[in-house]
Structures are given as structure tokens and as C-alpha cells.
C-alpha positions as CSV (number, residue, x, y, z in Angstrom):
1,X,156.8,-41.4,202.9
2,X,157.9,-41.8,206.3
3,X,155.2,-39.0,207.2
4,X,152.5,-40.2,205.3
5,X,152.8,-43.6,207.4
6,X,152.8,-42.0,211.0
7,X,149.5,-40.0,209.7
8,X,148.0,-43.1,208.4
9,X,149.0,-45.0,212.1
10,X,146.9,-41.6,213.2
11,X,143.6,-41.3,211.4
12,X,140.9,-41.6,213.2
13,X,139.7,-45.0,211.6
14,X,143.2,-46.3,212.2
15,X,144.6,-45.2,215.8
16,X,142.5,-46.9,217.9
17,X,141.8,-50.4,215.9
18,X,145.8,-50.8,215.7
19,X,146.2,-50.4,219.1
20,X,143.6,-53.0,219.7
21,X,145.1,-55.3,217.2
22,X,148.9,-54.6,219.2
23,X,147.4,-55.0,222.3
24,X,145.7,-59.1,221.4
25,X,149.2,-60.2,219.7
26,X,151.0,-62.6,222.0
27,X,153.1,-60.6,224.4
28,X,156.4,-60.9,223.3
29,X,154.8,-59.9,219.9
30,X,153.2,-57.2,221.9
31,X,156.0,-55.9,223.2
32,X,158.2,-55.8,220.1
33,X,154.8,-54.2,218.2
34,X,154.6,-51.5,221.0
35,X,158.5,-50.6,220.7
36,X,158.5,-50.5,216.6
37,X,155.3,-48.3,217.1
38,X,156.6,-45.7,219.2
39,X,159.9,-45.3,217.6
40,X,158.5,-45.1,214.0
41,X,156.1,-42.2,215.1
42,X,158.9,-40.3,216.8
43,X,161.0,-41.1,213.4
44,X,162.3,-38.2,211.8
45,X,162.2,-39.3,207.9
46,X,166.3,-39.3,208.1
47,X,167.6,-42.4,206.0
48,X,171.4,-41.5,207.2
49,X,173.3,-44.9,206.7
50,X,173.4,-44.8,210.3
51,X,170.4,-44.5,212.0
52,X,169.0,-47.0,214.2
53,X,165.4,-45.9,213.6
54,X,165.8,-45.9,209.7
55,X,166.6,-49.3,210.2
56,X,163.8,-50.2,211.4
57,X,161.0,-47.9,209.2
58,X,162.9,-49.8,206.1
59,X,162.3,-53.7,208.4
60,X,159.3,-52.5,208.7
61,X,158.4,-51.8,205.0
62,X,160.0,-54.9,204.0
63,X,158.0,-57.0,206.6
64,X,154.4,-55.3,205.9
65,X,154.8,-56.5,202.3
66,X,155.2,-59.7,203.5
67,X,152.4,-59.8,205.6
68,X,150.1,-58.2,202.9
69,X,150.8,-59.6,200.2
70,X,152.9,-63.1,200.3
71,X,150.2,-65.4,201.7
72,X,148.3,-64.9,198.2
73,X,151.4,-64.2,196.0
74,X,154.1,-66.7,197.2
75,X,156.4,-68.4,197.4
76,X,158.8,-65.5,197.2
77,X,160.3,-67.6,193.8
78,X,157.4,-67.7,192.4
79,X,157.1,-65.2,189.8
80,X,153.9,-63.5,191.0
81,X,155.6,-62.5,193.4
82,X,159.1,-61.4,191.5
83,X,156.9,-58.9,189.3
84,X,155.0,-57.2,192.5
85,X,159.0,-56.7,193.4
86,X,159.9,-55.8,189.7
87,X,156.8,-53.6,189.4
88,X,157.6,-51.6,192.5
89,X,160.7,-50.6,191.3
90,X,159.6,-49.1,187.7
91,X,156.2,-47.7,188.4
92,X,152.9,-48.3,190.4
93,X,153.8,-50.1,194.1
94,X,150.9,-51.8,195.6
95,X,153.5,-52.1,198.6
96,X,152.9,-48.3,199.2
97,X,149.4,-48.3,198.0
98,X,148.4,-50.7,200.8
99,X,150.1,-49.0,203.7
100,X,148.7,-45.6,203.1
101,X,145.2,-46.7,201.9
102,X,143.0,-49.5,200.2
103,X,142.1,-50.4,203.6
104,X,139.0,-52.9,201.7
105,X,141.7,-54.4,200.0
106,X,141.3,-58.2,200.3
107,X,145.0,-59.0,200.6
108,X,144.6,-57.6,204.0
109,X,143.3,-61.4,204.9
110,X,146.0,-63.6,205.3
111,X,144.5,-66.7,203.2
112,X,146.6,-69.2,205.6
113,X,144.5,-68.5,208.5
114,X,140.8,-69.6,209.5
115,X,139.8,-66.0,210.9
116,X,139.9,-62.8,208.8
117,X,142.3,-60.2,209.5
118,X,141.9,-56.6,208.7
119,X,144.3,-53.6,207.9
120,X,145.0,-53.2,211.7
121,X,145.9,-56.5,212.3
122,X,148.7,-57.3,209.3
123,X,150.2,-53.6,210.4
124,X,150.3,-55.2,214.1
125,X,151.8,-58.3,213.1
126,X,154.1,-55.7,210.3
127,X,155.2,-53.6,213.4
128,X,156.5,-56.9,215.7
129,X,157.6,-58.8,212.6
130,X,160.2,-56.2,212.0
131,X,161.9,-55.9,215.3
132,X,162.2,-59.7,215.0
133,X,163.8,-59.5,211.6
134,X,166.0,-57.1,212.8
135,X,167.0,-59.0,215.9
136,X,167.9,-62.0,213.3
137,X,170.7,-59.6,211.1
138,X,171.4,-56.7,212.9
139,X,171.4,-58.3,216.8
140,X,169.4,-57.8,220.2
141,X,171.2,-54.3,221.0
142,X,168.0,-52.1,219.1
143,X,170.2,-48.8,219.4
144,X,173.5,-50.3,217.6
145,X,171.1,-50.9,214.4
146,X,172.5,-48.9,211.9
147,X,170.7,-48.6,208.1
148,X,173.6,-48.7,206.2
149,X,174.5,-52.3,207.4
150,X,171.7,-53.3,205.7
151,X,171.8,-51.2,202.5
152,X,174.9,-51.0,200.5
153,X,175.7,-49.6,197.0
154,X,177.3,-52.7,195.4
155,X,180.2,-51.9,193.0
156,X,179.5,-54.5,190.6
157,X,180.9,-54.0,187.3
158,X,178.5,-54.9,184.4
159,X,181.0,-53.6,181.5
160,X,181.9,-56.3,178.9
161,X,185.3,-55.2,178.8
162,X,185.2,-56.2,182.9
163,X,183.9,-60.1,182.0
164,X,186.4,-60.4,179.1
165,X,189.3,-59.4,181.6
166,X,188.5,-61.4,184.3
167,X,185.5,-60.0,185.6
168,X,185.5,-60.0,189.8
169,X,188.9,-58.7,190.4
170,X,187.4,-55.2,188.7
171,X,184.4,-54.8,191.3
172,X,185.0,-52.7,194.5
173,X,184.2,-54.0,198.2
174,X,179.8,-53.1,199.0
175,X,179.7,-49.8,201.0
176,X,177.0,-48.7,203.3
177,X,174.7,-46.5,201.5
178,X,171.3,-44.0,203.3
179,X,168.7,-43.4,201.4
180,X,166.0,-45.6,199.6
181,X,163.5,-45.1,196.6
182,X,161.7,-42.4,198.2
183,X,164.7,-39.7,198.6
184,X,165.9,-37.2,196.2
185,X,169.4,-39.2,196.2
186,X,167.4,-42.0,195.4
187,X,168.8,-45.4,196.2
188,X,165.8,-47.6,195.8
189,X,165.9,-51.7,196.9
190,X,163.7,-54.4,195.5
191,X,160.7,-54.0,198.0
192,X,159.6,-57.5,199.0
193,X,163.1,-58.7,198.1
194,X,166.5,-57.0,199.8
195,X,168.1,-54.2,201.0
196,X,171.2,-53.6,198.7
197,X,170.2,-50.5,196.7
198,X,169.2,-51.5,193.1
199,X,168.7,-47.7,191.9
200,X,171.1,-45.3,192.1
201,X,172.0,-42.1,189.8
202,X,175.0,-42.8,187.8
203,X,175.4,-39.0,187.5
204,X,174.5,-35.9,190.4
205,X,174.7,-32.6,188.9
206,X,173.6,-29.3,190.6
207,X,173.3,-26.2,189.2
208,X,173.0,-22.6,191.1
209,X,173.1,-19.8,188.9
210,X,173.6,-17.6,191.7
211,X,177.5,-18.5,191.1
212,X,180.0,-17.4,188.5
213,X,180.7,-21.4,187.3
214,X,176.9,-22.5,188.3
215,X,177.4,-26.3,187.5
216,X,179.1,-28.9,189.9
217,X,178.6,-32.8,189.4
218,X,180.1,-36.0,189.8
219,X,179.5,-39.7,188.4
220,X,179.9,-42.3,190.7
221,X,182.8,-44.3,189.9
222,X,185.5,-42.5,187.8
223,X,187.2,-41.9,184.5
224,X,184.7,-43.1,182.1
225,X,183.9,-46.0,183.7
226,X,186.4,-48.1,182.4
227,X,187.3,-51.0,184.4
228,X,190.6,-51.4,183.4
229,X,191.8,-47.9,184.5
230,X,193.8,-47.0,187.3
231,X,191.3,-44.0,188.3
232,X,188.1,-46.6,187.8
233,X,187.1,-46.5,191.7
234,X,188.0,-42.3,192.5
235,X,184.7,-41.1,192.6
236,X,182.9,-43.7,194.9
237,X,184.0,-41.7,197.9
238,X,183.5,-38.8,197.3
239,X,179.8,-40.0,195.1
240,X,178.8,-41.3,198.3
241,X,179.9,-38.4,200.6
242,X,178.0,-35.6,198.3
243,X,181.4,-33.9,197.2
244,X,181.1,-32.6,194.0
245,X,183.7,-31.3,191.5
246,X,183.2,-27.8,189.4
247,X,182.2,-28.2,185.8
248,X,184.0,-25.4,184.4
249,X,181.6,-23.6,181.3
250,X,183.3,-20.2,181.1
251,X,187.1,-20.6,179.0
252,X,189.2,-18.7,181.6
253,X,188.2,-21.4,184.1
254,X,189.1,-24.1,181.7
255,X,192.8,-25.0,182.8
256,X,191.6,-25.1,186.6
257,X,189.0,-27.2,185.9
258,X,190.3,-29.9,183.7
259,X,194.3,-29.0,183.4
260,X,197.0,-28.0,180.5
261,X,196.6,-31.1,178.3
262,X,194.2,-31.4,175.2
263,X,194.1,-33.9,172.8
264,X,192.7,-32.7,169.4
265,X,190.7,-34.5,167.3
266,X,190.9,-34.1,163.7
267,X,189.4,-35.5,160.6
268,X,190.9,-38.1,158.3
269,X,191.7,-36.9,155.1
């Protein structure tokens, strides 16, 4: 997605009415606009958790559905603008829709002003609006941003068997997580909303047949996801580092990959 933006900031309809829209903000907008600019087309599409310029491309998402669409859809309680969120996260986004086309749309006007904007001047005001969010939670030093400060995996328990045993004491501290809903490790956030990812796999498997065991995998918390065992948290670590275990398929390989012990289940008579 990353590079379908920068060639949207390019086309030839596009490149020079944005600069023109940058250039008649007020300067300290201007300048912020200018700086978001340059570093999101020299961006290279990496979400690591920390990258500074990830940061920013993911401010900058956030704030351009702002500027698009809250002015006719908010407040951001009211629950127009909950199912744009909701509706970005299960199938058609107008967030993404917007920013790489529908340039006639008329959300592009922001309703709460007397003049009309265009396309050019909501991605102007998107571009300076996101430096300023980020000076707000992430601080003044634009280098020290770092994406996974704002997006975490939240280890949030939502078993039954959690709430009747006390509930909080069984959830594990928020981690920083890369990523968002457009990778292939998706970890998508409610667009329009927050940053803490909301979709995540629950299992990663890879298979190569090129190998004599082809399939690896891992789920990411741990034995069965039961809240109340010991080994509940082992494979958030490892889940979030891409380290996978072997998933043994071949009975030689059996006692390597999951030990001595068998329990037998038989039949009542």
C-alpha cells in the first residue's frame, strides 16, 4: 500500500496541485507537510516495530481518515463513524479507496469550512496533521519515533475459564508489534480508531516441500491456550520473533518432535 500512495502523491493530476496545496498551509503546517512528504516518498514499505518512518506512513493513514471523512461522519462516538472503522476491518475500506482514487468524491470537502477543498488540500492538511499527532505521543525528536510504540499485540485473554478465575491476573503485559492490515503477517488496527493491532493470526504455518519434515508453525500463546497453564504465555516470544517449531508428519521424527509420552484414548465400554 505504502507504494501505491507515493504513486498516487506522483500522478500527473496530483504532484503539482499537492505541492500547491503544501505550499498555502500556514508555515509551521507547511513545514511539518513538507517533512511528512519527503520522508513518506523515500519510505521503504518496512513496518519493522521500529522504524521511525513507519511511524509516520501509519500517523499519516490515521490522520487522512480524519480529515476525509470525520467532518461528515462524526463525532468519532457516533456510530456512523464506528461502522466506517468496523467496515474497514472486515471488507471494503473507503479509508483506502479515498487515498488512492475517488478524487470527485465529495467527502474531500470538509463541510465545517466556508470554502471547498479538494483531494490535494485534505492530503496537505493529512501530511502536517500527522507530524503533529506524532509530536503529541511519540515526542519532538522525529528520528526516535519508533512504530511499535504505537502498535502493540495486546495479550488480553477472552477465555471464560480466564473471567471465572479472576480474569486480569491471566493477561500478559502489551508488546510492540510491526506490521498492519496490509502485510502478509497481518496485524491490522481499527483505521480511524487506534493503533493496537486488532487482527492478528492465532496460528503461522509454513510449509516447503523442498524439506524432509516440510511443515513448521506456531500459535501465538501456548499449550492450548489455557489460561490456567503454566506454559500459557511460551509462544508470544517466539510468535512475535517469527521462530517456528517443526511439525513432525513422518513417525521416525515423532519422539523429536513431541517427546516419549502418549496418552491413549480409548473407548468406554
Amino acid at each position: 500500500f505504502a507504494a501505491k500512495l507515493k504513486t498516487m502523491f506522483q500522478a500527473p493530476g496530483m504532484s503539482k496541485p499537492l505541492k500547491q496545496a503544501i505550499d498555502a498551509l500556514p508555515e509551521a503546517d507547511r513545514n511539518k507537510a513538507r517533512e511528512a512528504f519527503t520522508r513518506l516518498m523515500a519510505f521503504d514499505g518496512k513496518l519493522s516495530a521500529t522504524s521511525a518512518d513507519a511511524a509516520l506512513y501509519e500517523l499519516f493513514l490515521q490522520e487522512s481518515a480524519k480529515q476525509i471523512f470525520l467532518d461528515e461522519l462524526g463525532p468519532e462516538t457516533s456510530p456512523a463513524w464506528q461502522a466506517l472503522v468496523a467496515n474497514a476491518n472486515s471488507s471494503y475500506s473507503p479509508q483506502a479507496d479515498h487515498l488512492l482514487g475517488r478524487d470527485d468524491s465529495p467527502y474531500w470537502d470538509d463541510v465545517k469550512t466556508p470554502q471547498k477543498e479538494d483531494k490535494p488540500a485534505i492530503l496537505a492538511r493529512s501530511l502536517a496533521a500527522a507530524v503533529t499527532s506524532g509530536d503529541s505521543v511519540l515526542g519532538s525528536d522525529h528520528k526516535a519515533w519508533q512504530w511499535g510504540k504505537l502498535h502493540r499485540d495486546i495479550w488480553t485473554s477472552a477465555n471464560p475459564l480466564a473471567r471465572q478465575l479472576g480474569g486480569g491476573e491471566f493477561n500478559r503485559s502489551a508488546t510492540a508489534a510491526g506490521g498492519d492490515h496490509t502485510t502478509l503477517n497481518v496485524s491490522g488496527f481499527e483505521w480511524g480508531k487506534g493503533f493496537d493491532s486488532r487482527v492478528a493470526p492465532g496460528l503461522r504455518m509454513i510449509v516447503d516441500f523442498s524439506l524432509v519434515e516440510p511443515m513448521t508453525g506456531m500459535i501465538n500463546t501456548g499449550q492450548s491456550g489455557n489460561p490456567a497453564s503454566p506454559y500459557y504465555a511460551n509462544s508470544i516470544e517466539p510468535w512475535q520473533k517469527g521462530q517456528y517449531m517443526s511439525i513432525p508428519l513422518q513417525q521416525q521424527n515423532y519422539e523429536k518432535g513431541y517427546g516419549k509420552q502418549r496418552l491413549t484414548l480409548t473407548p468406554g465400554k
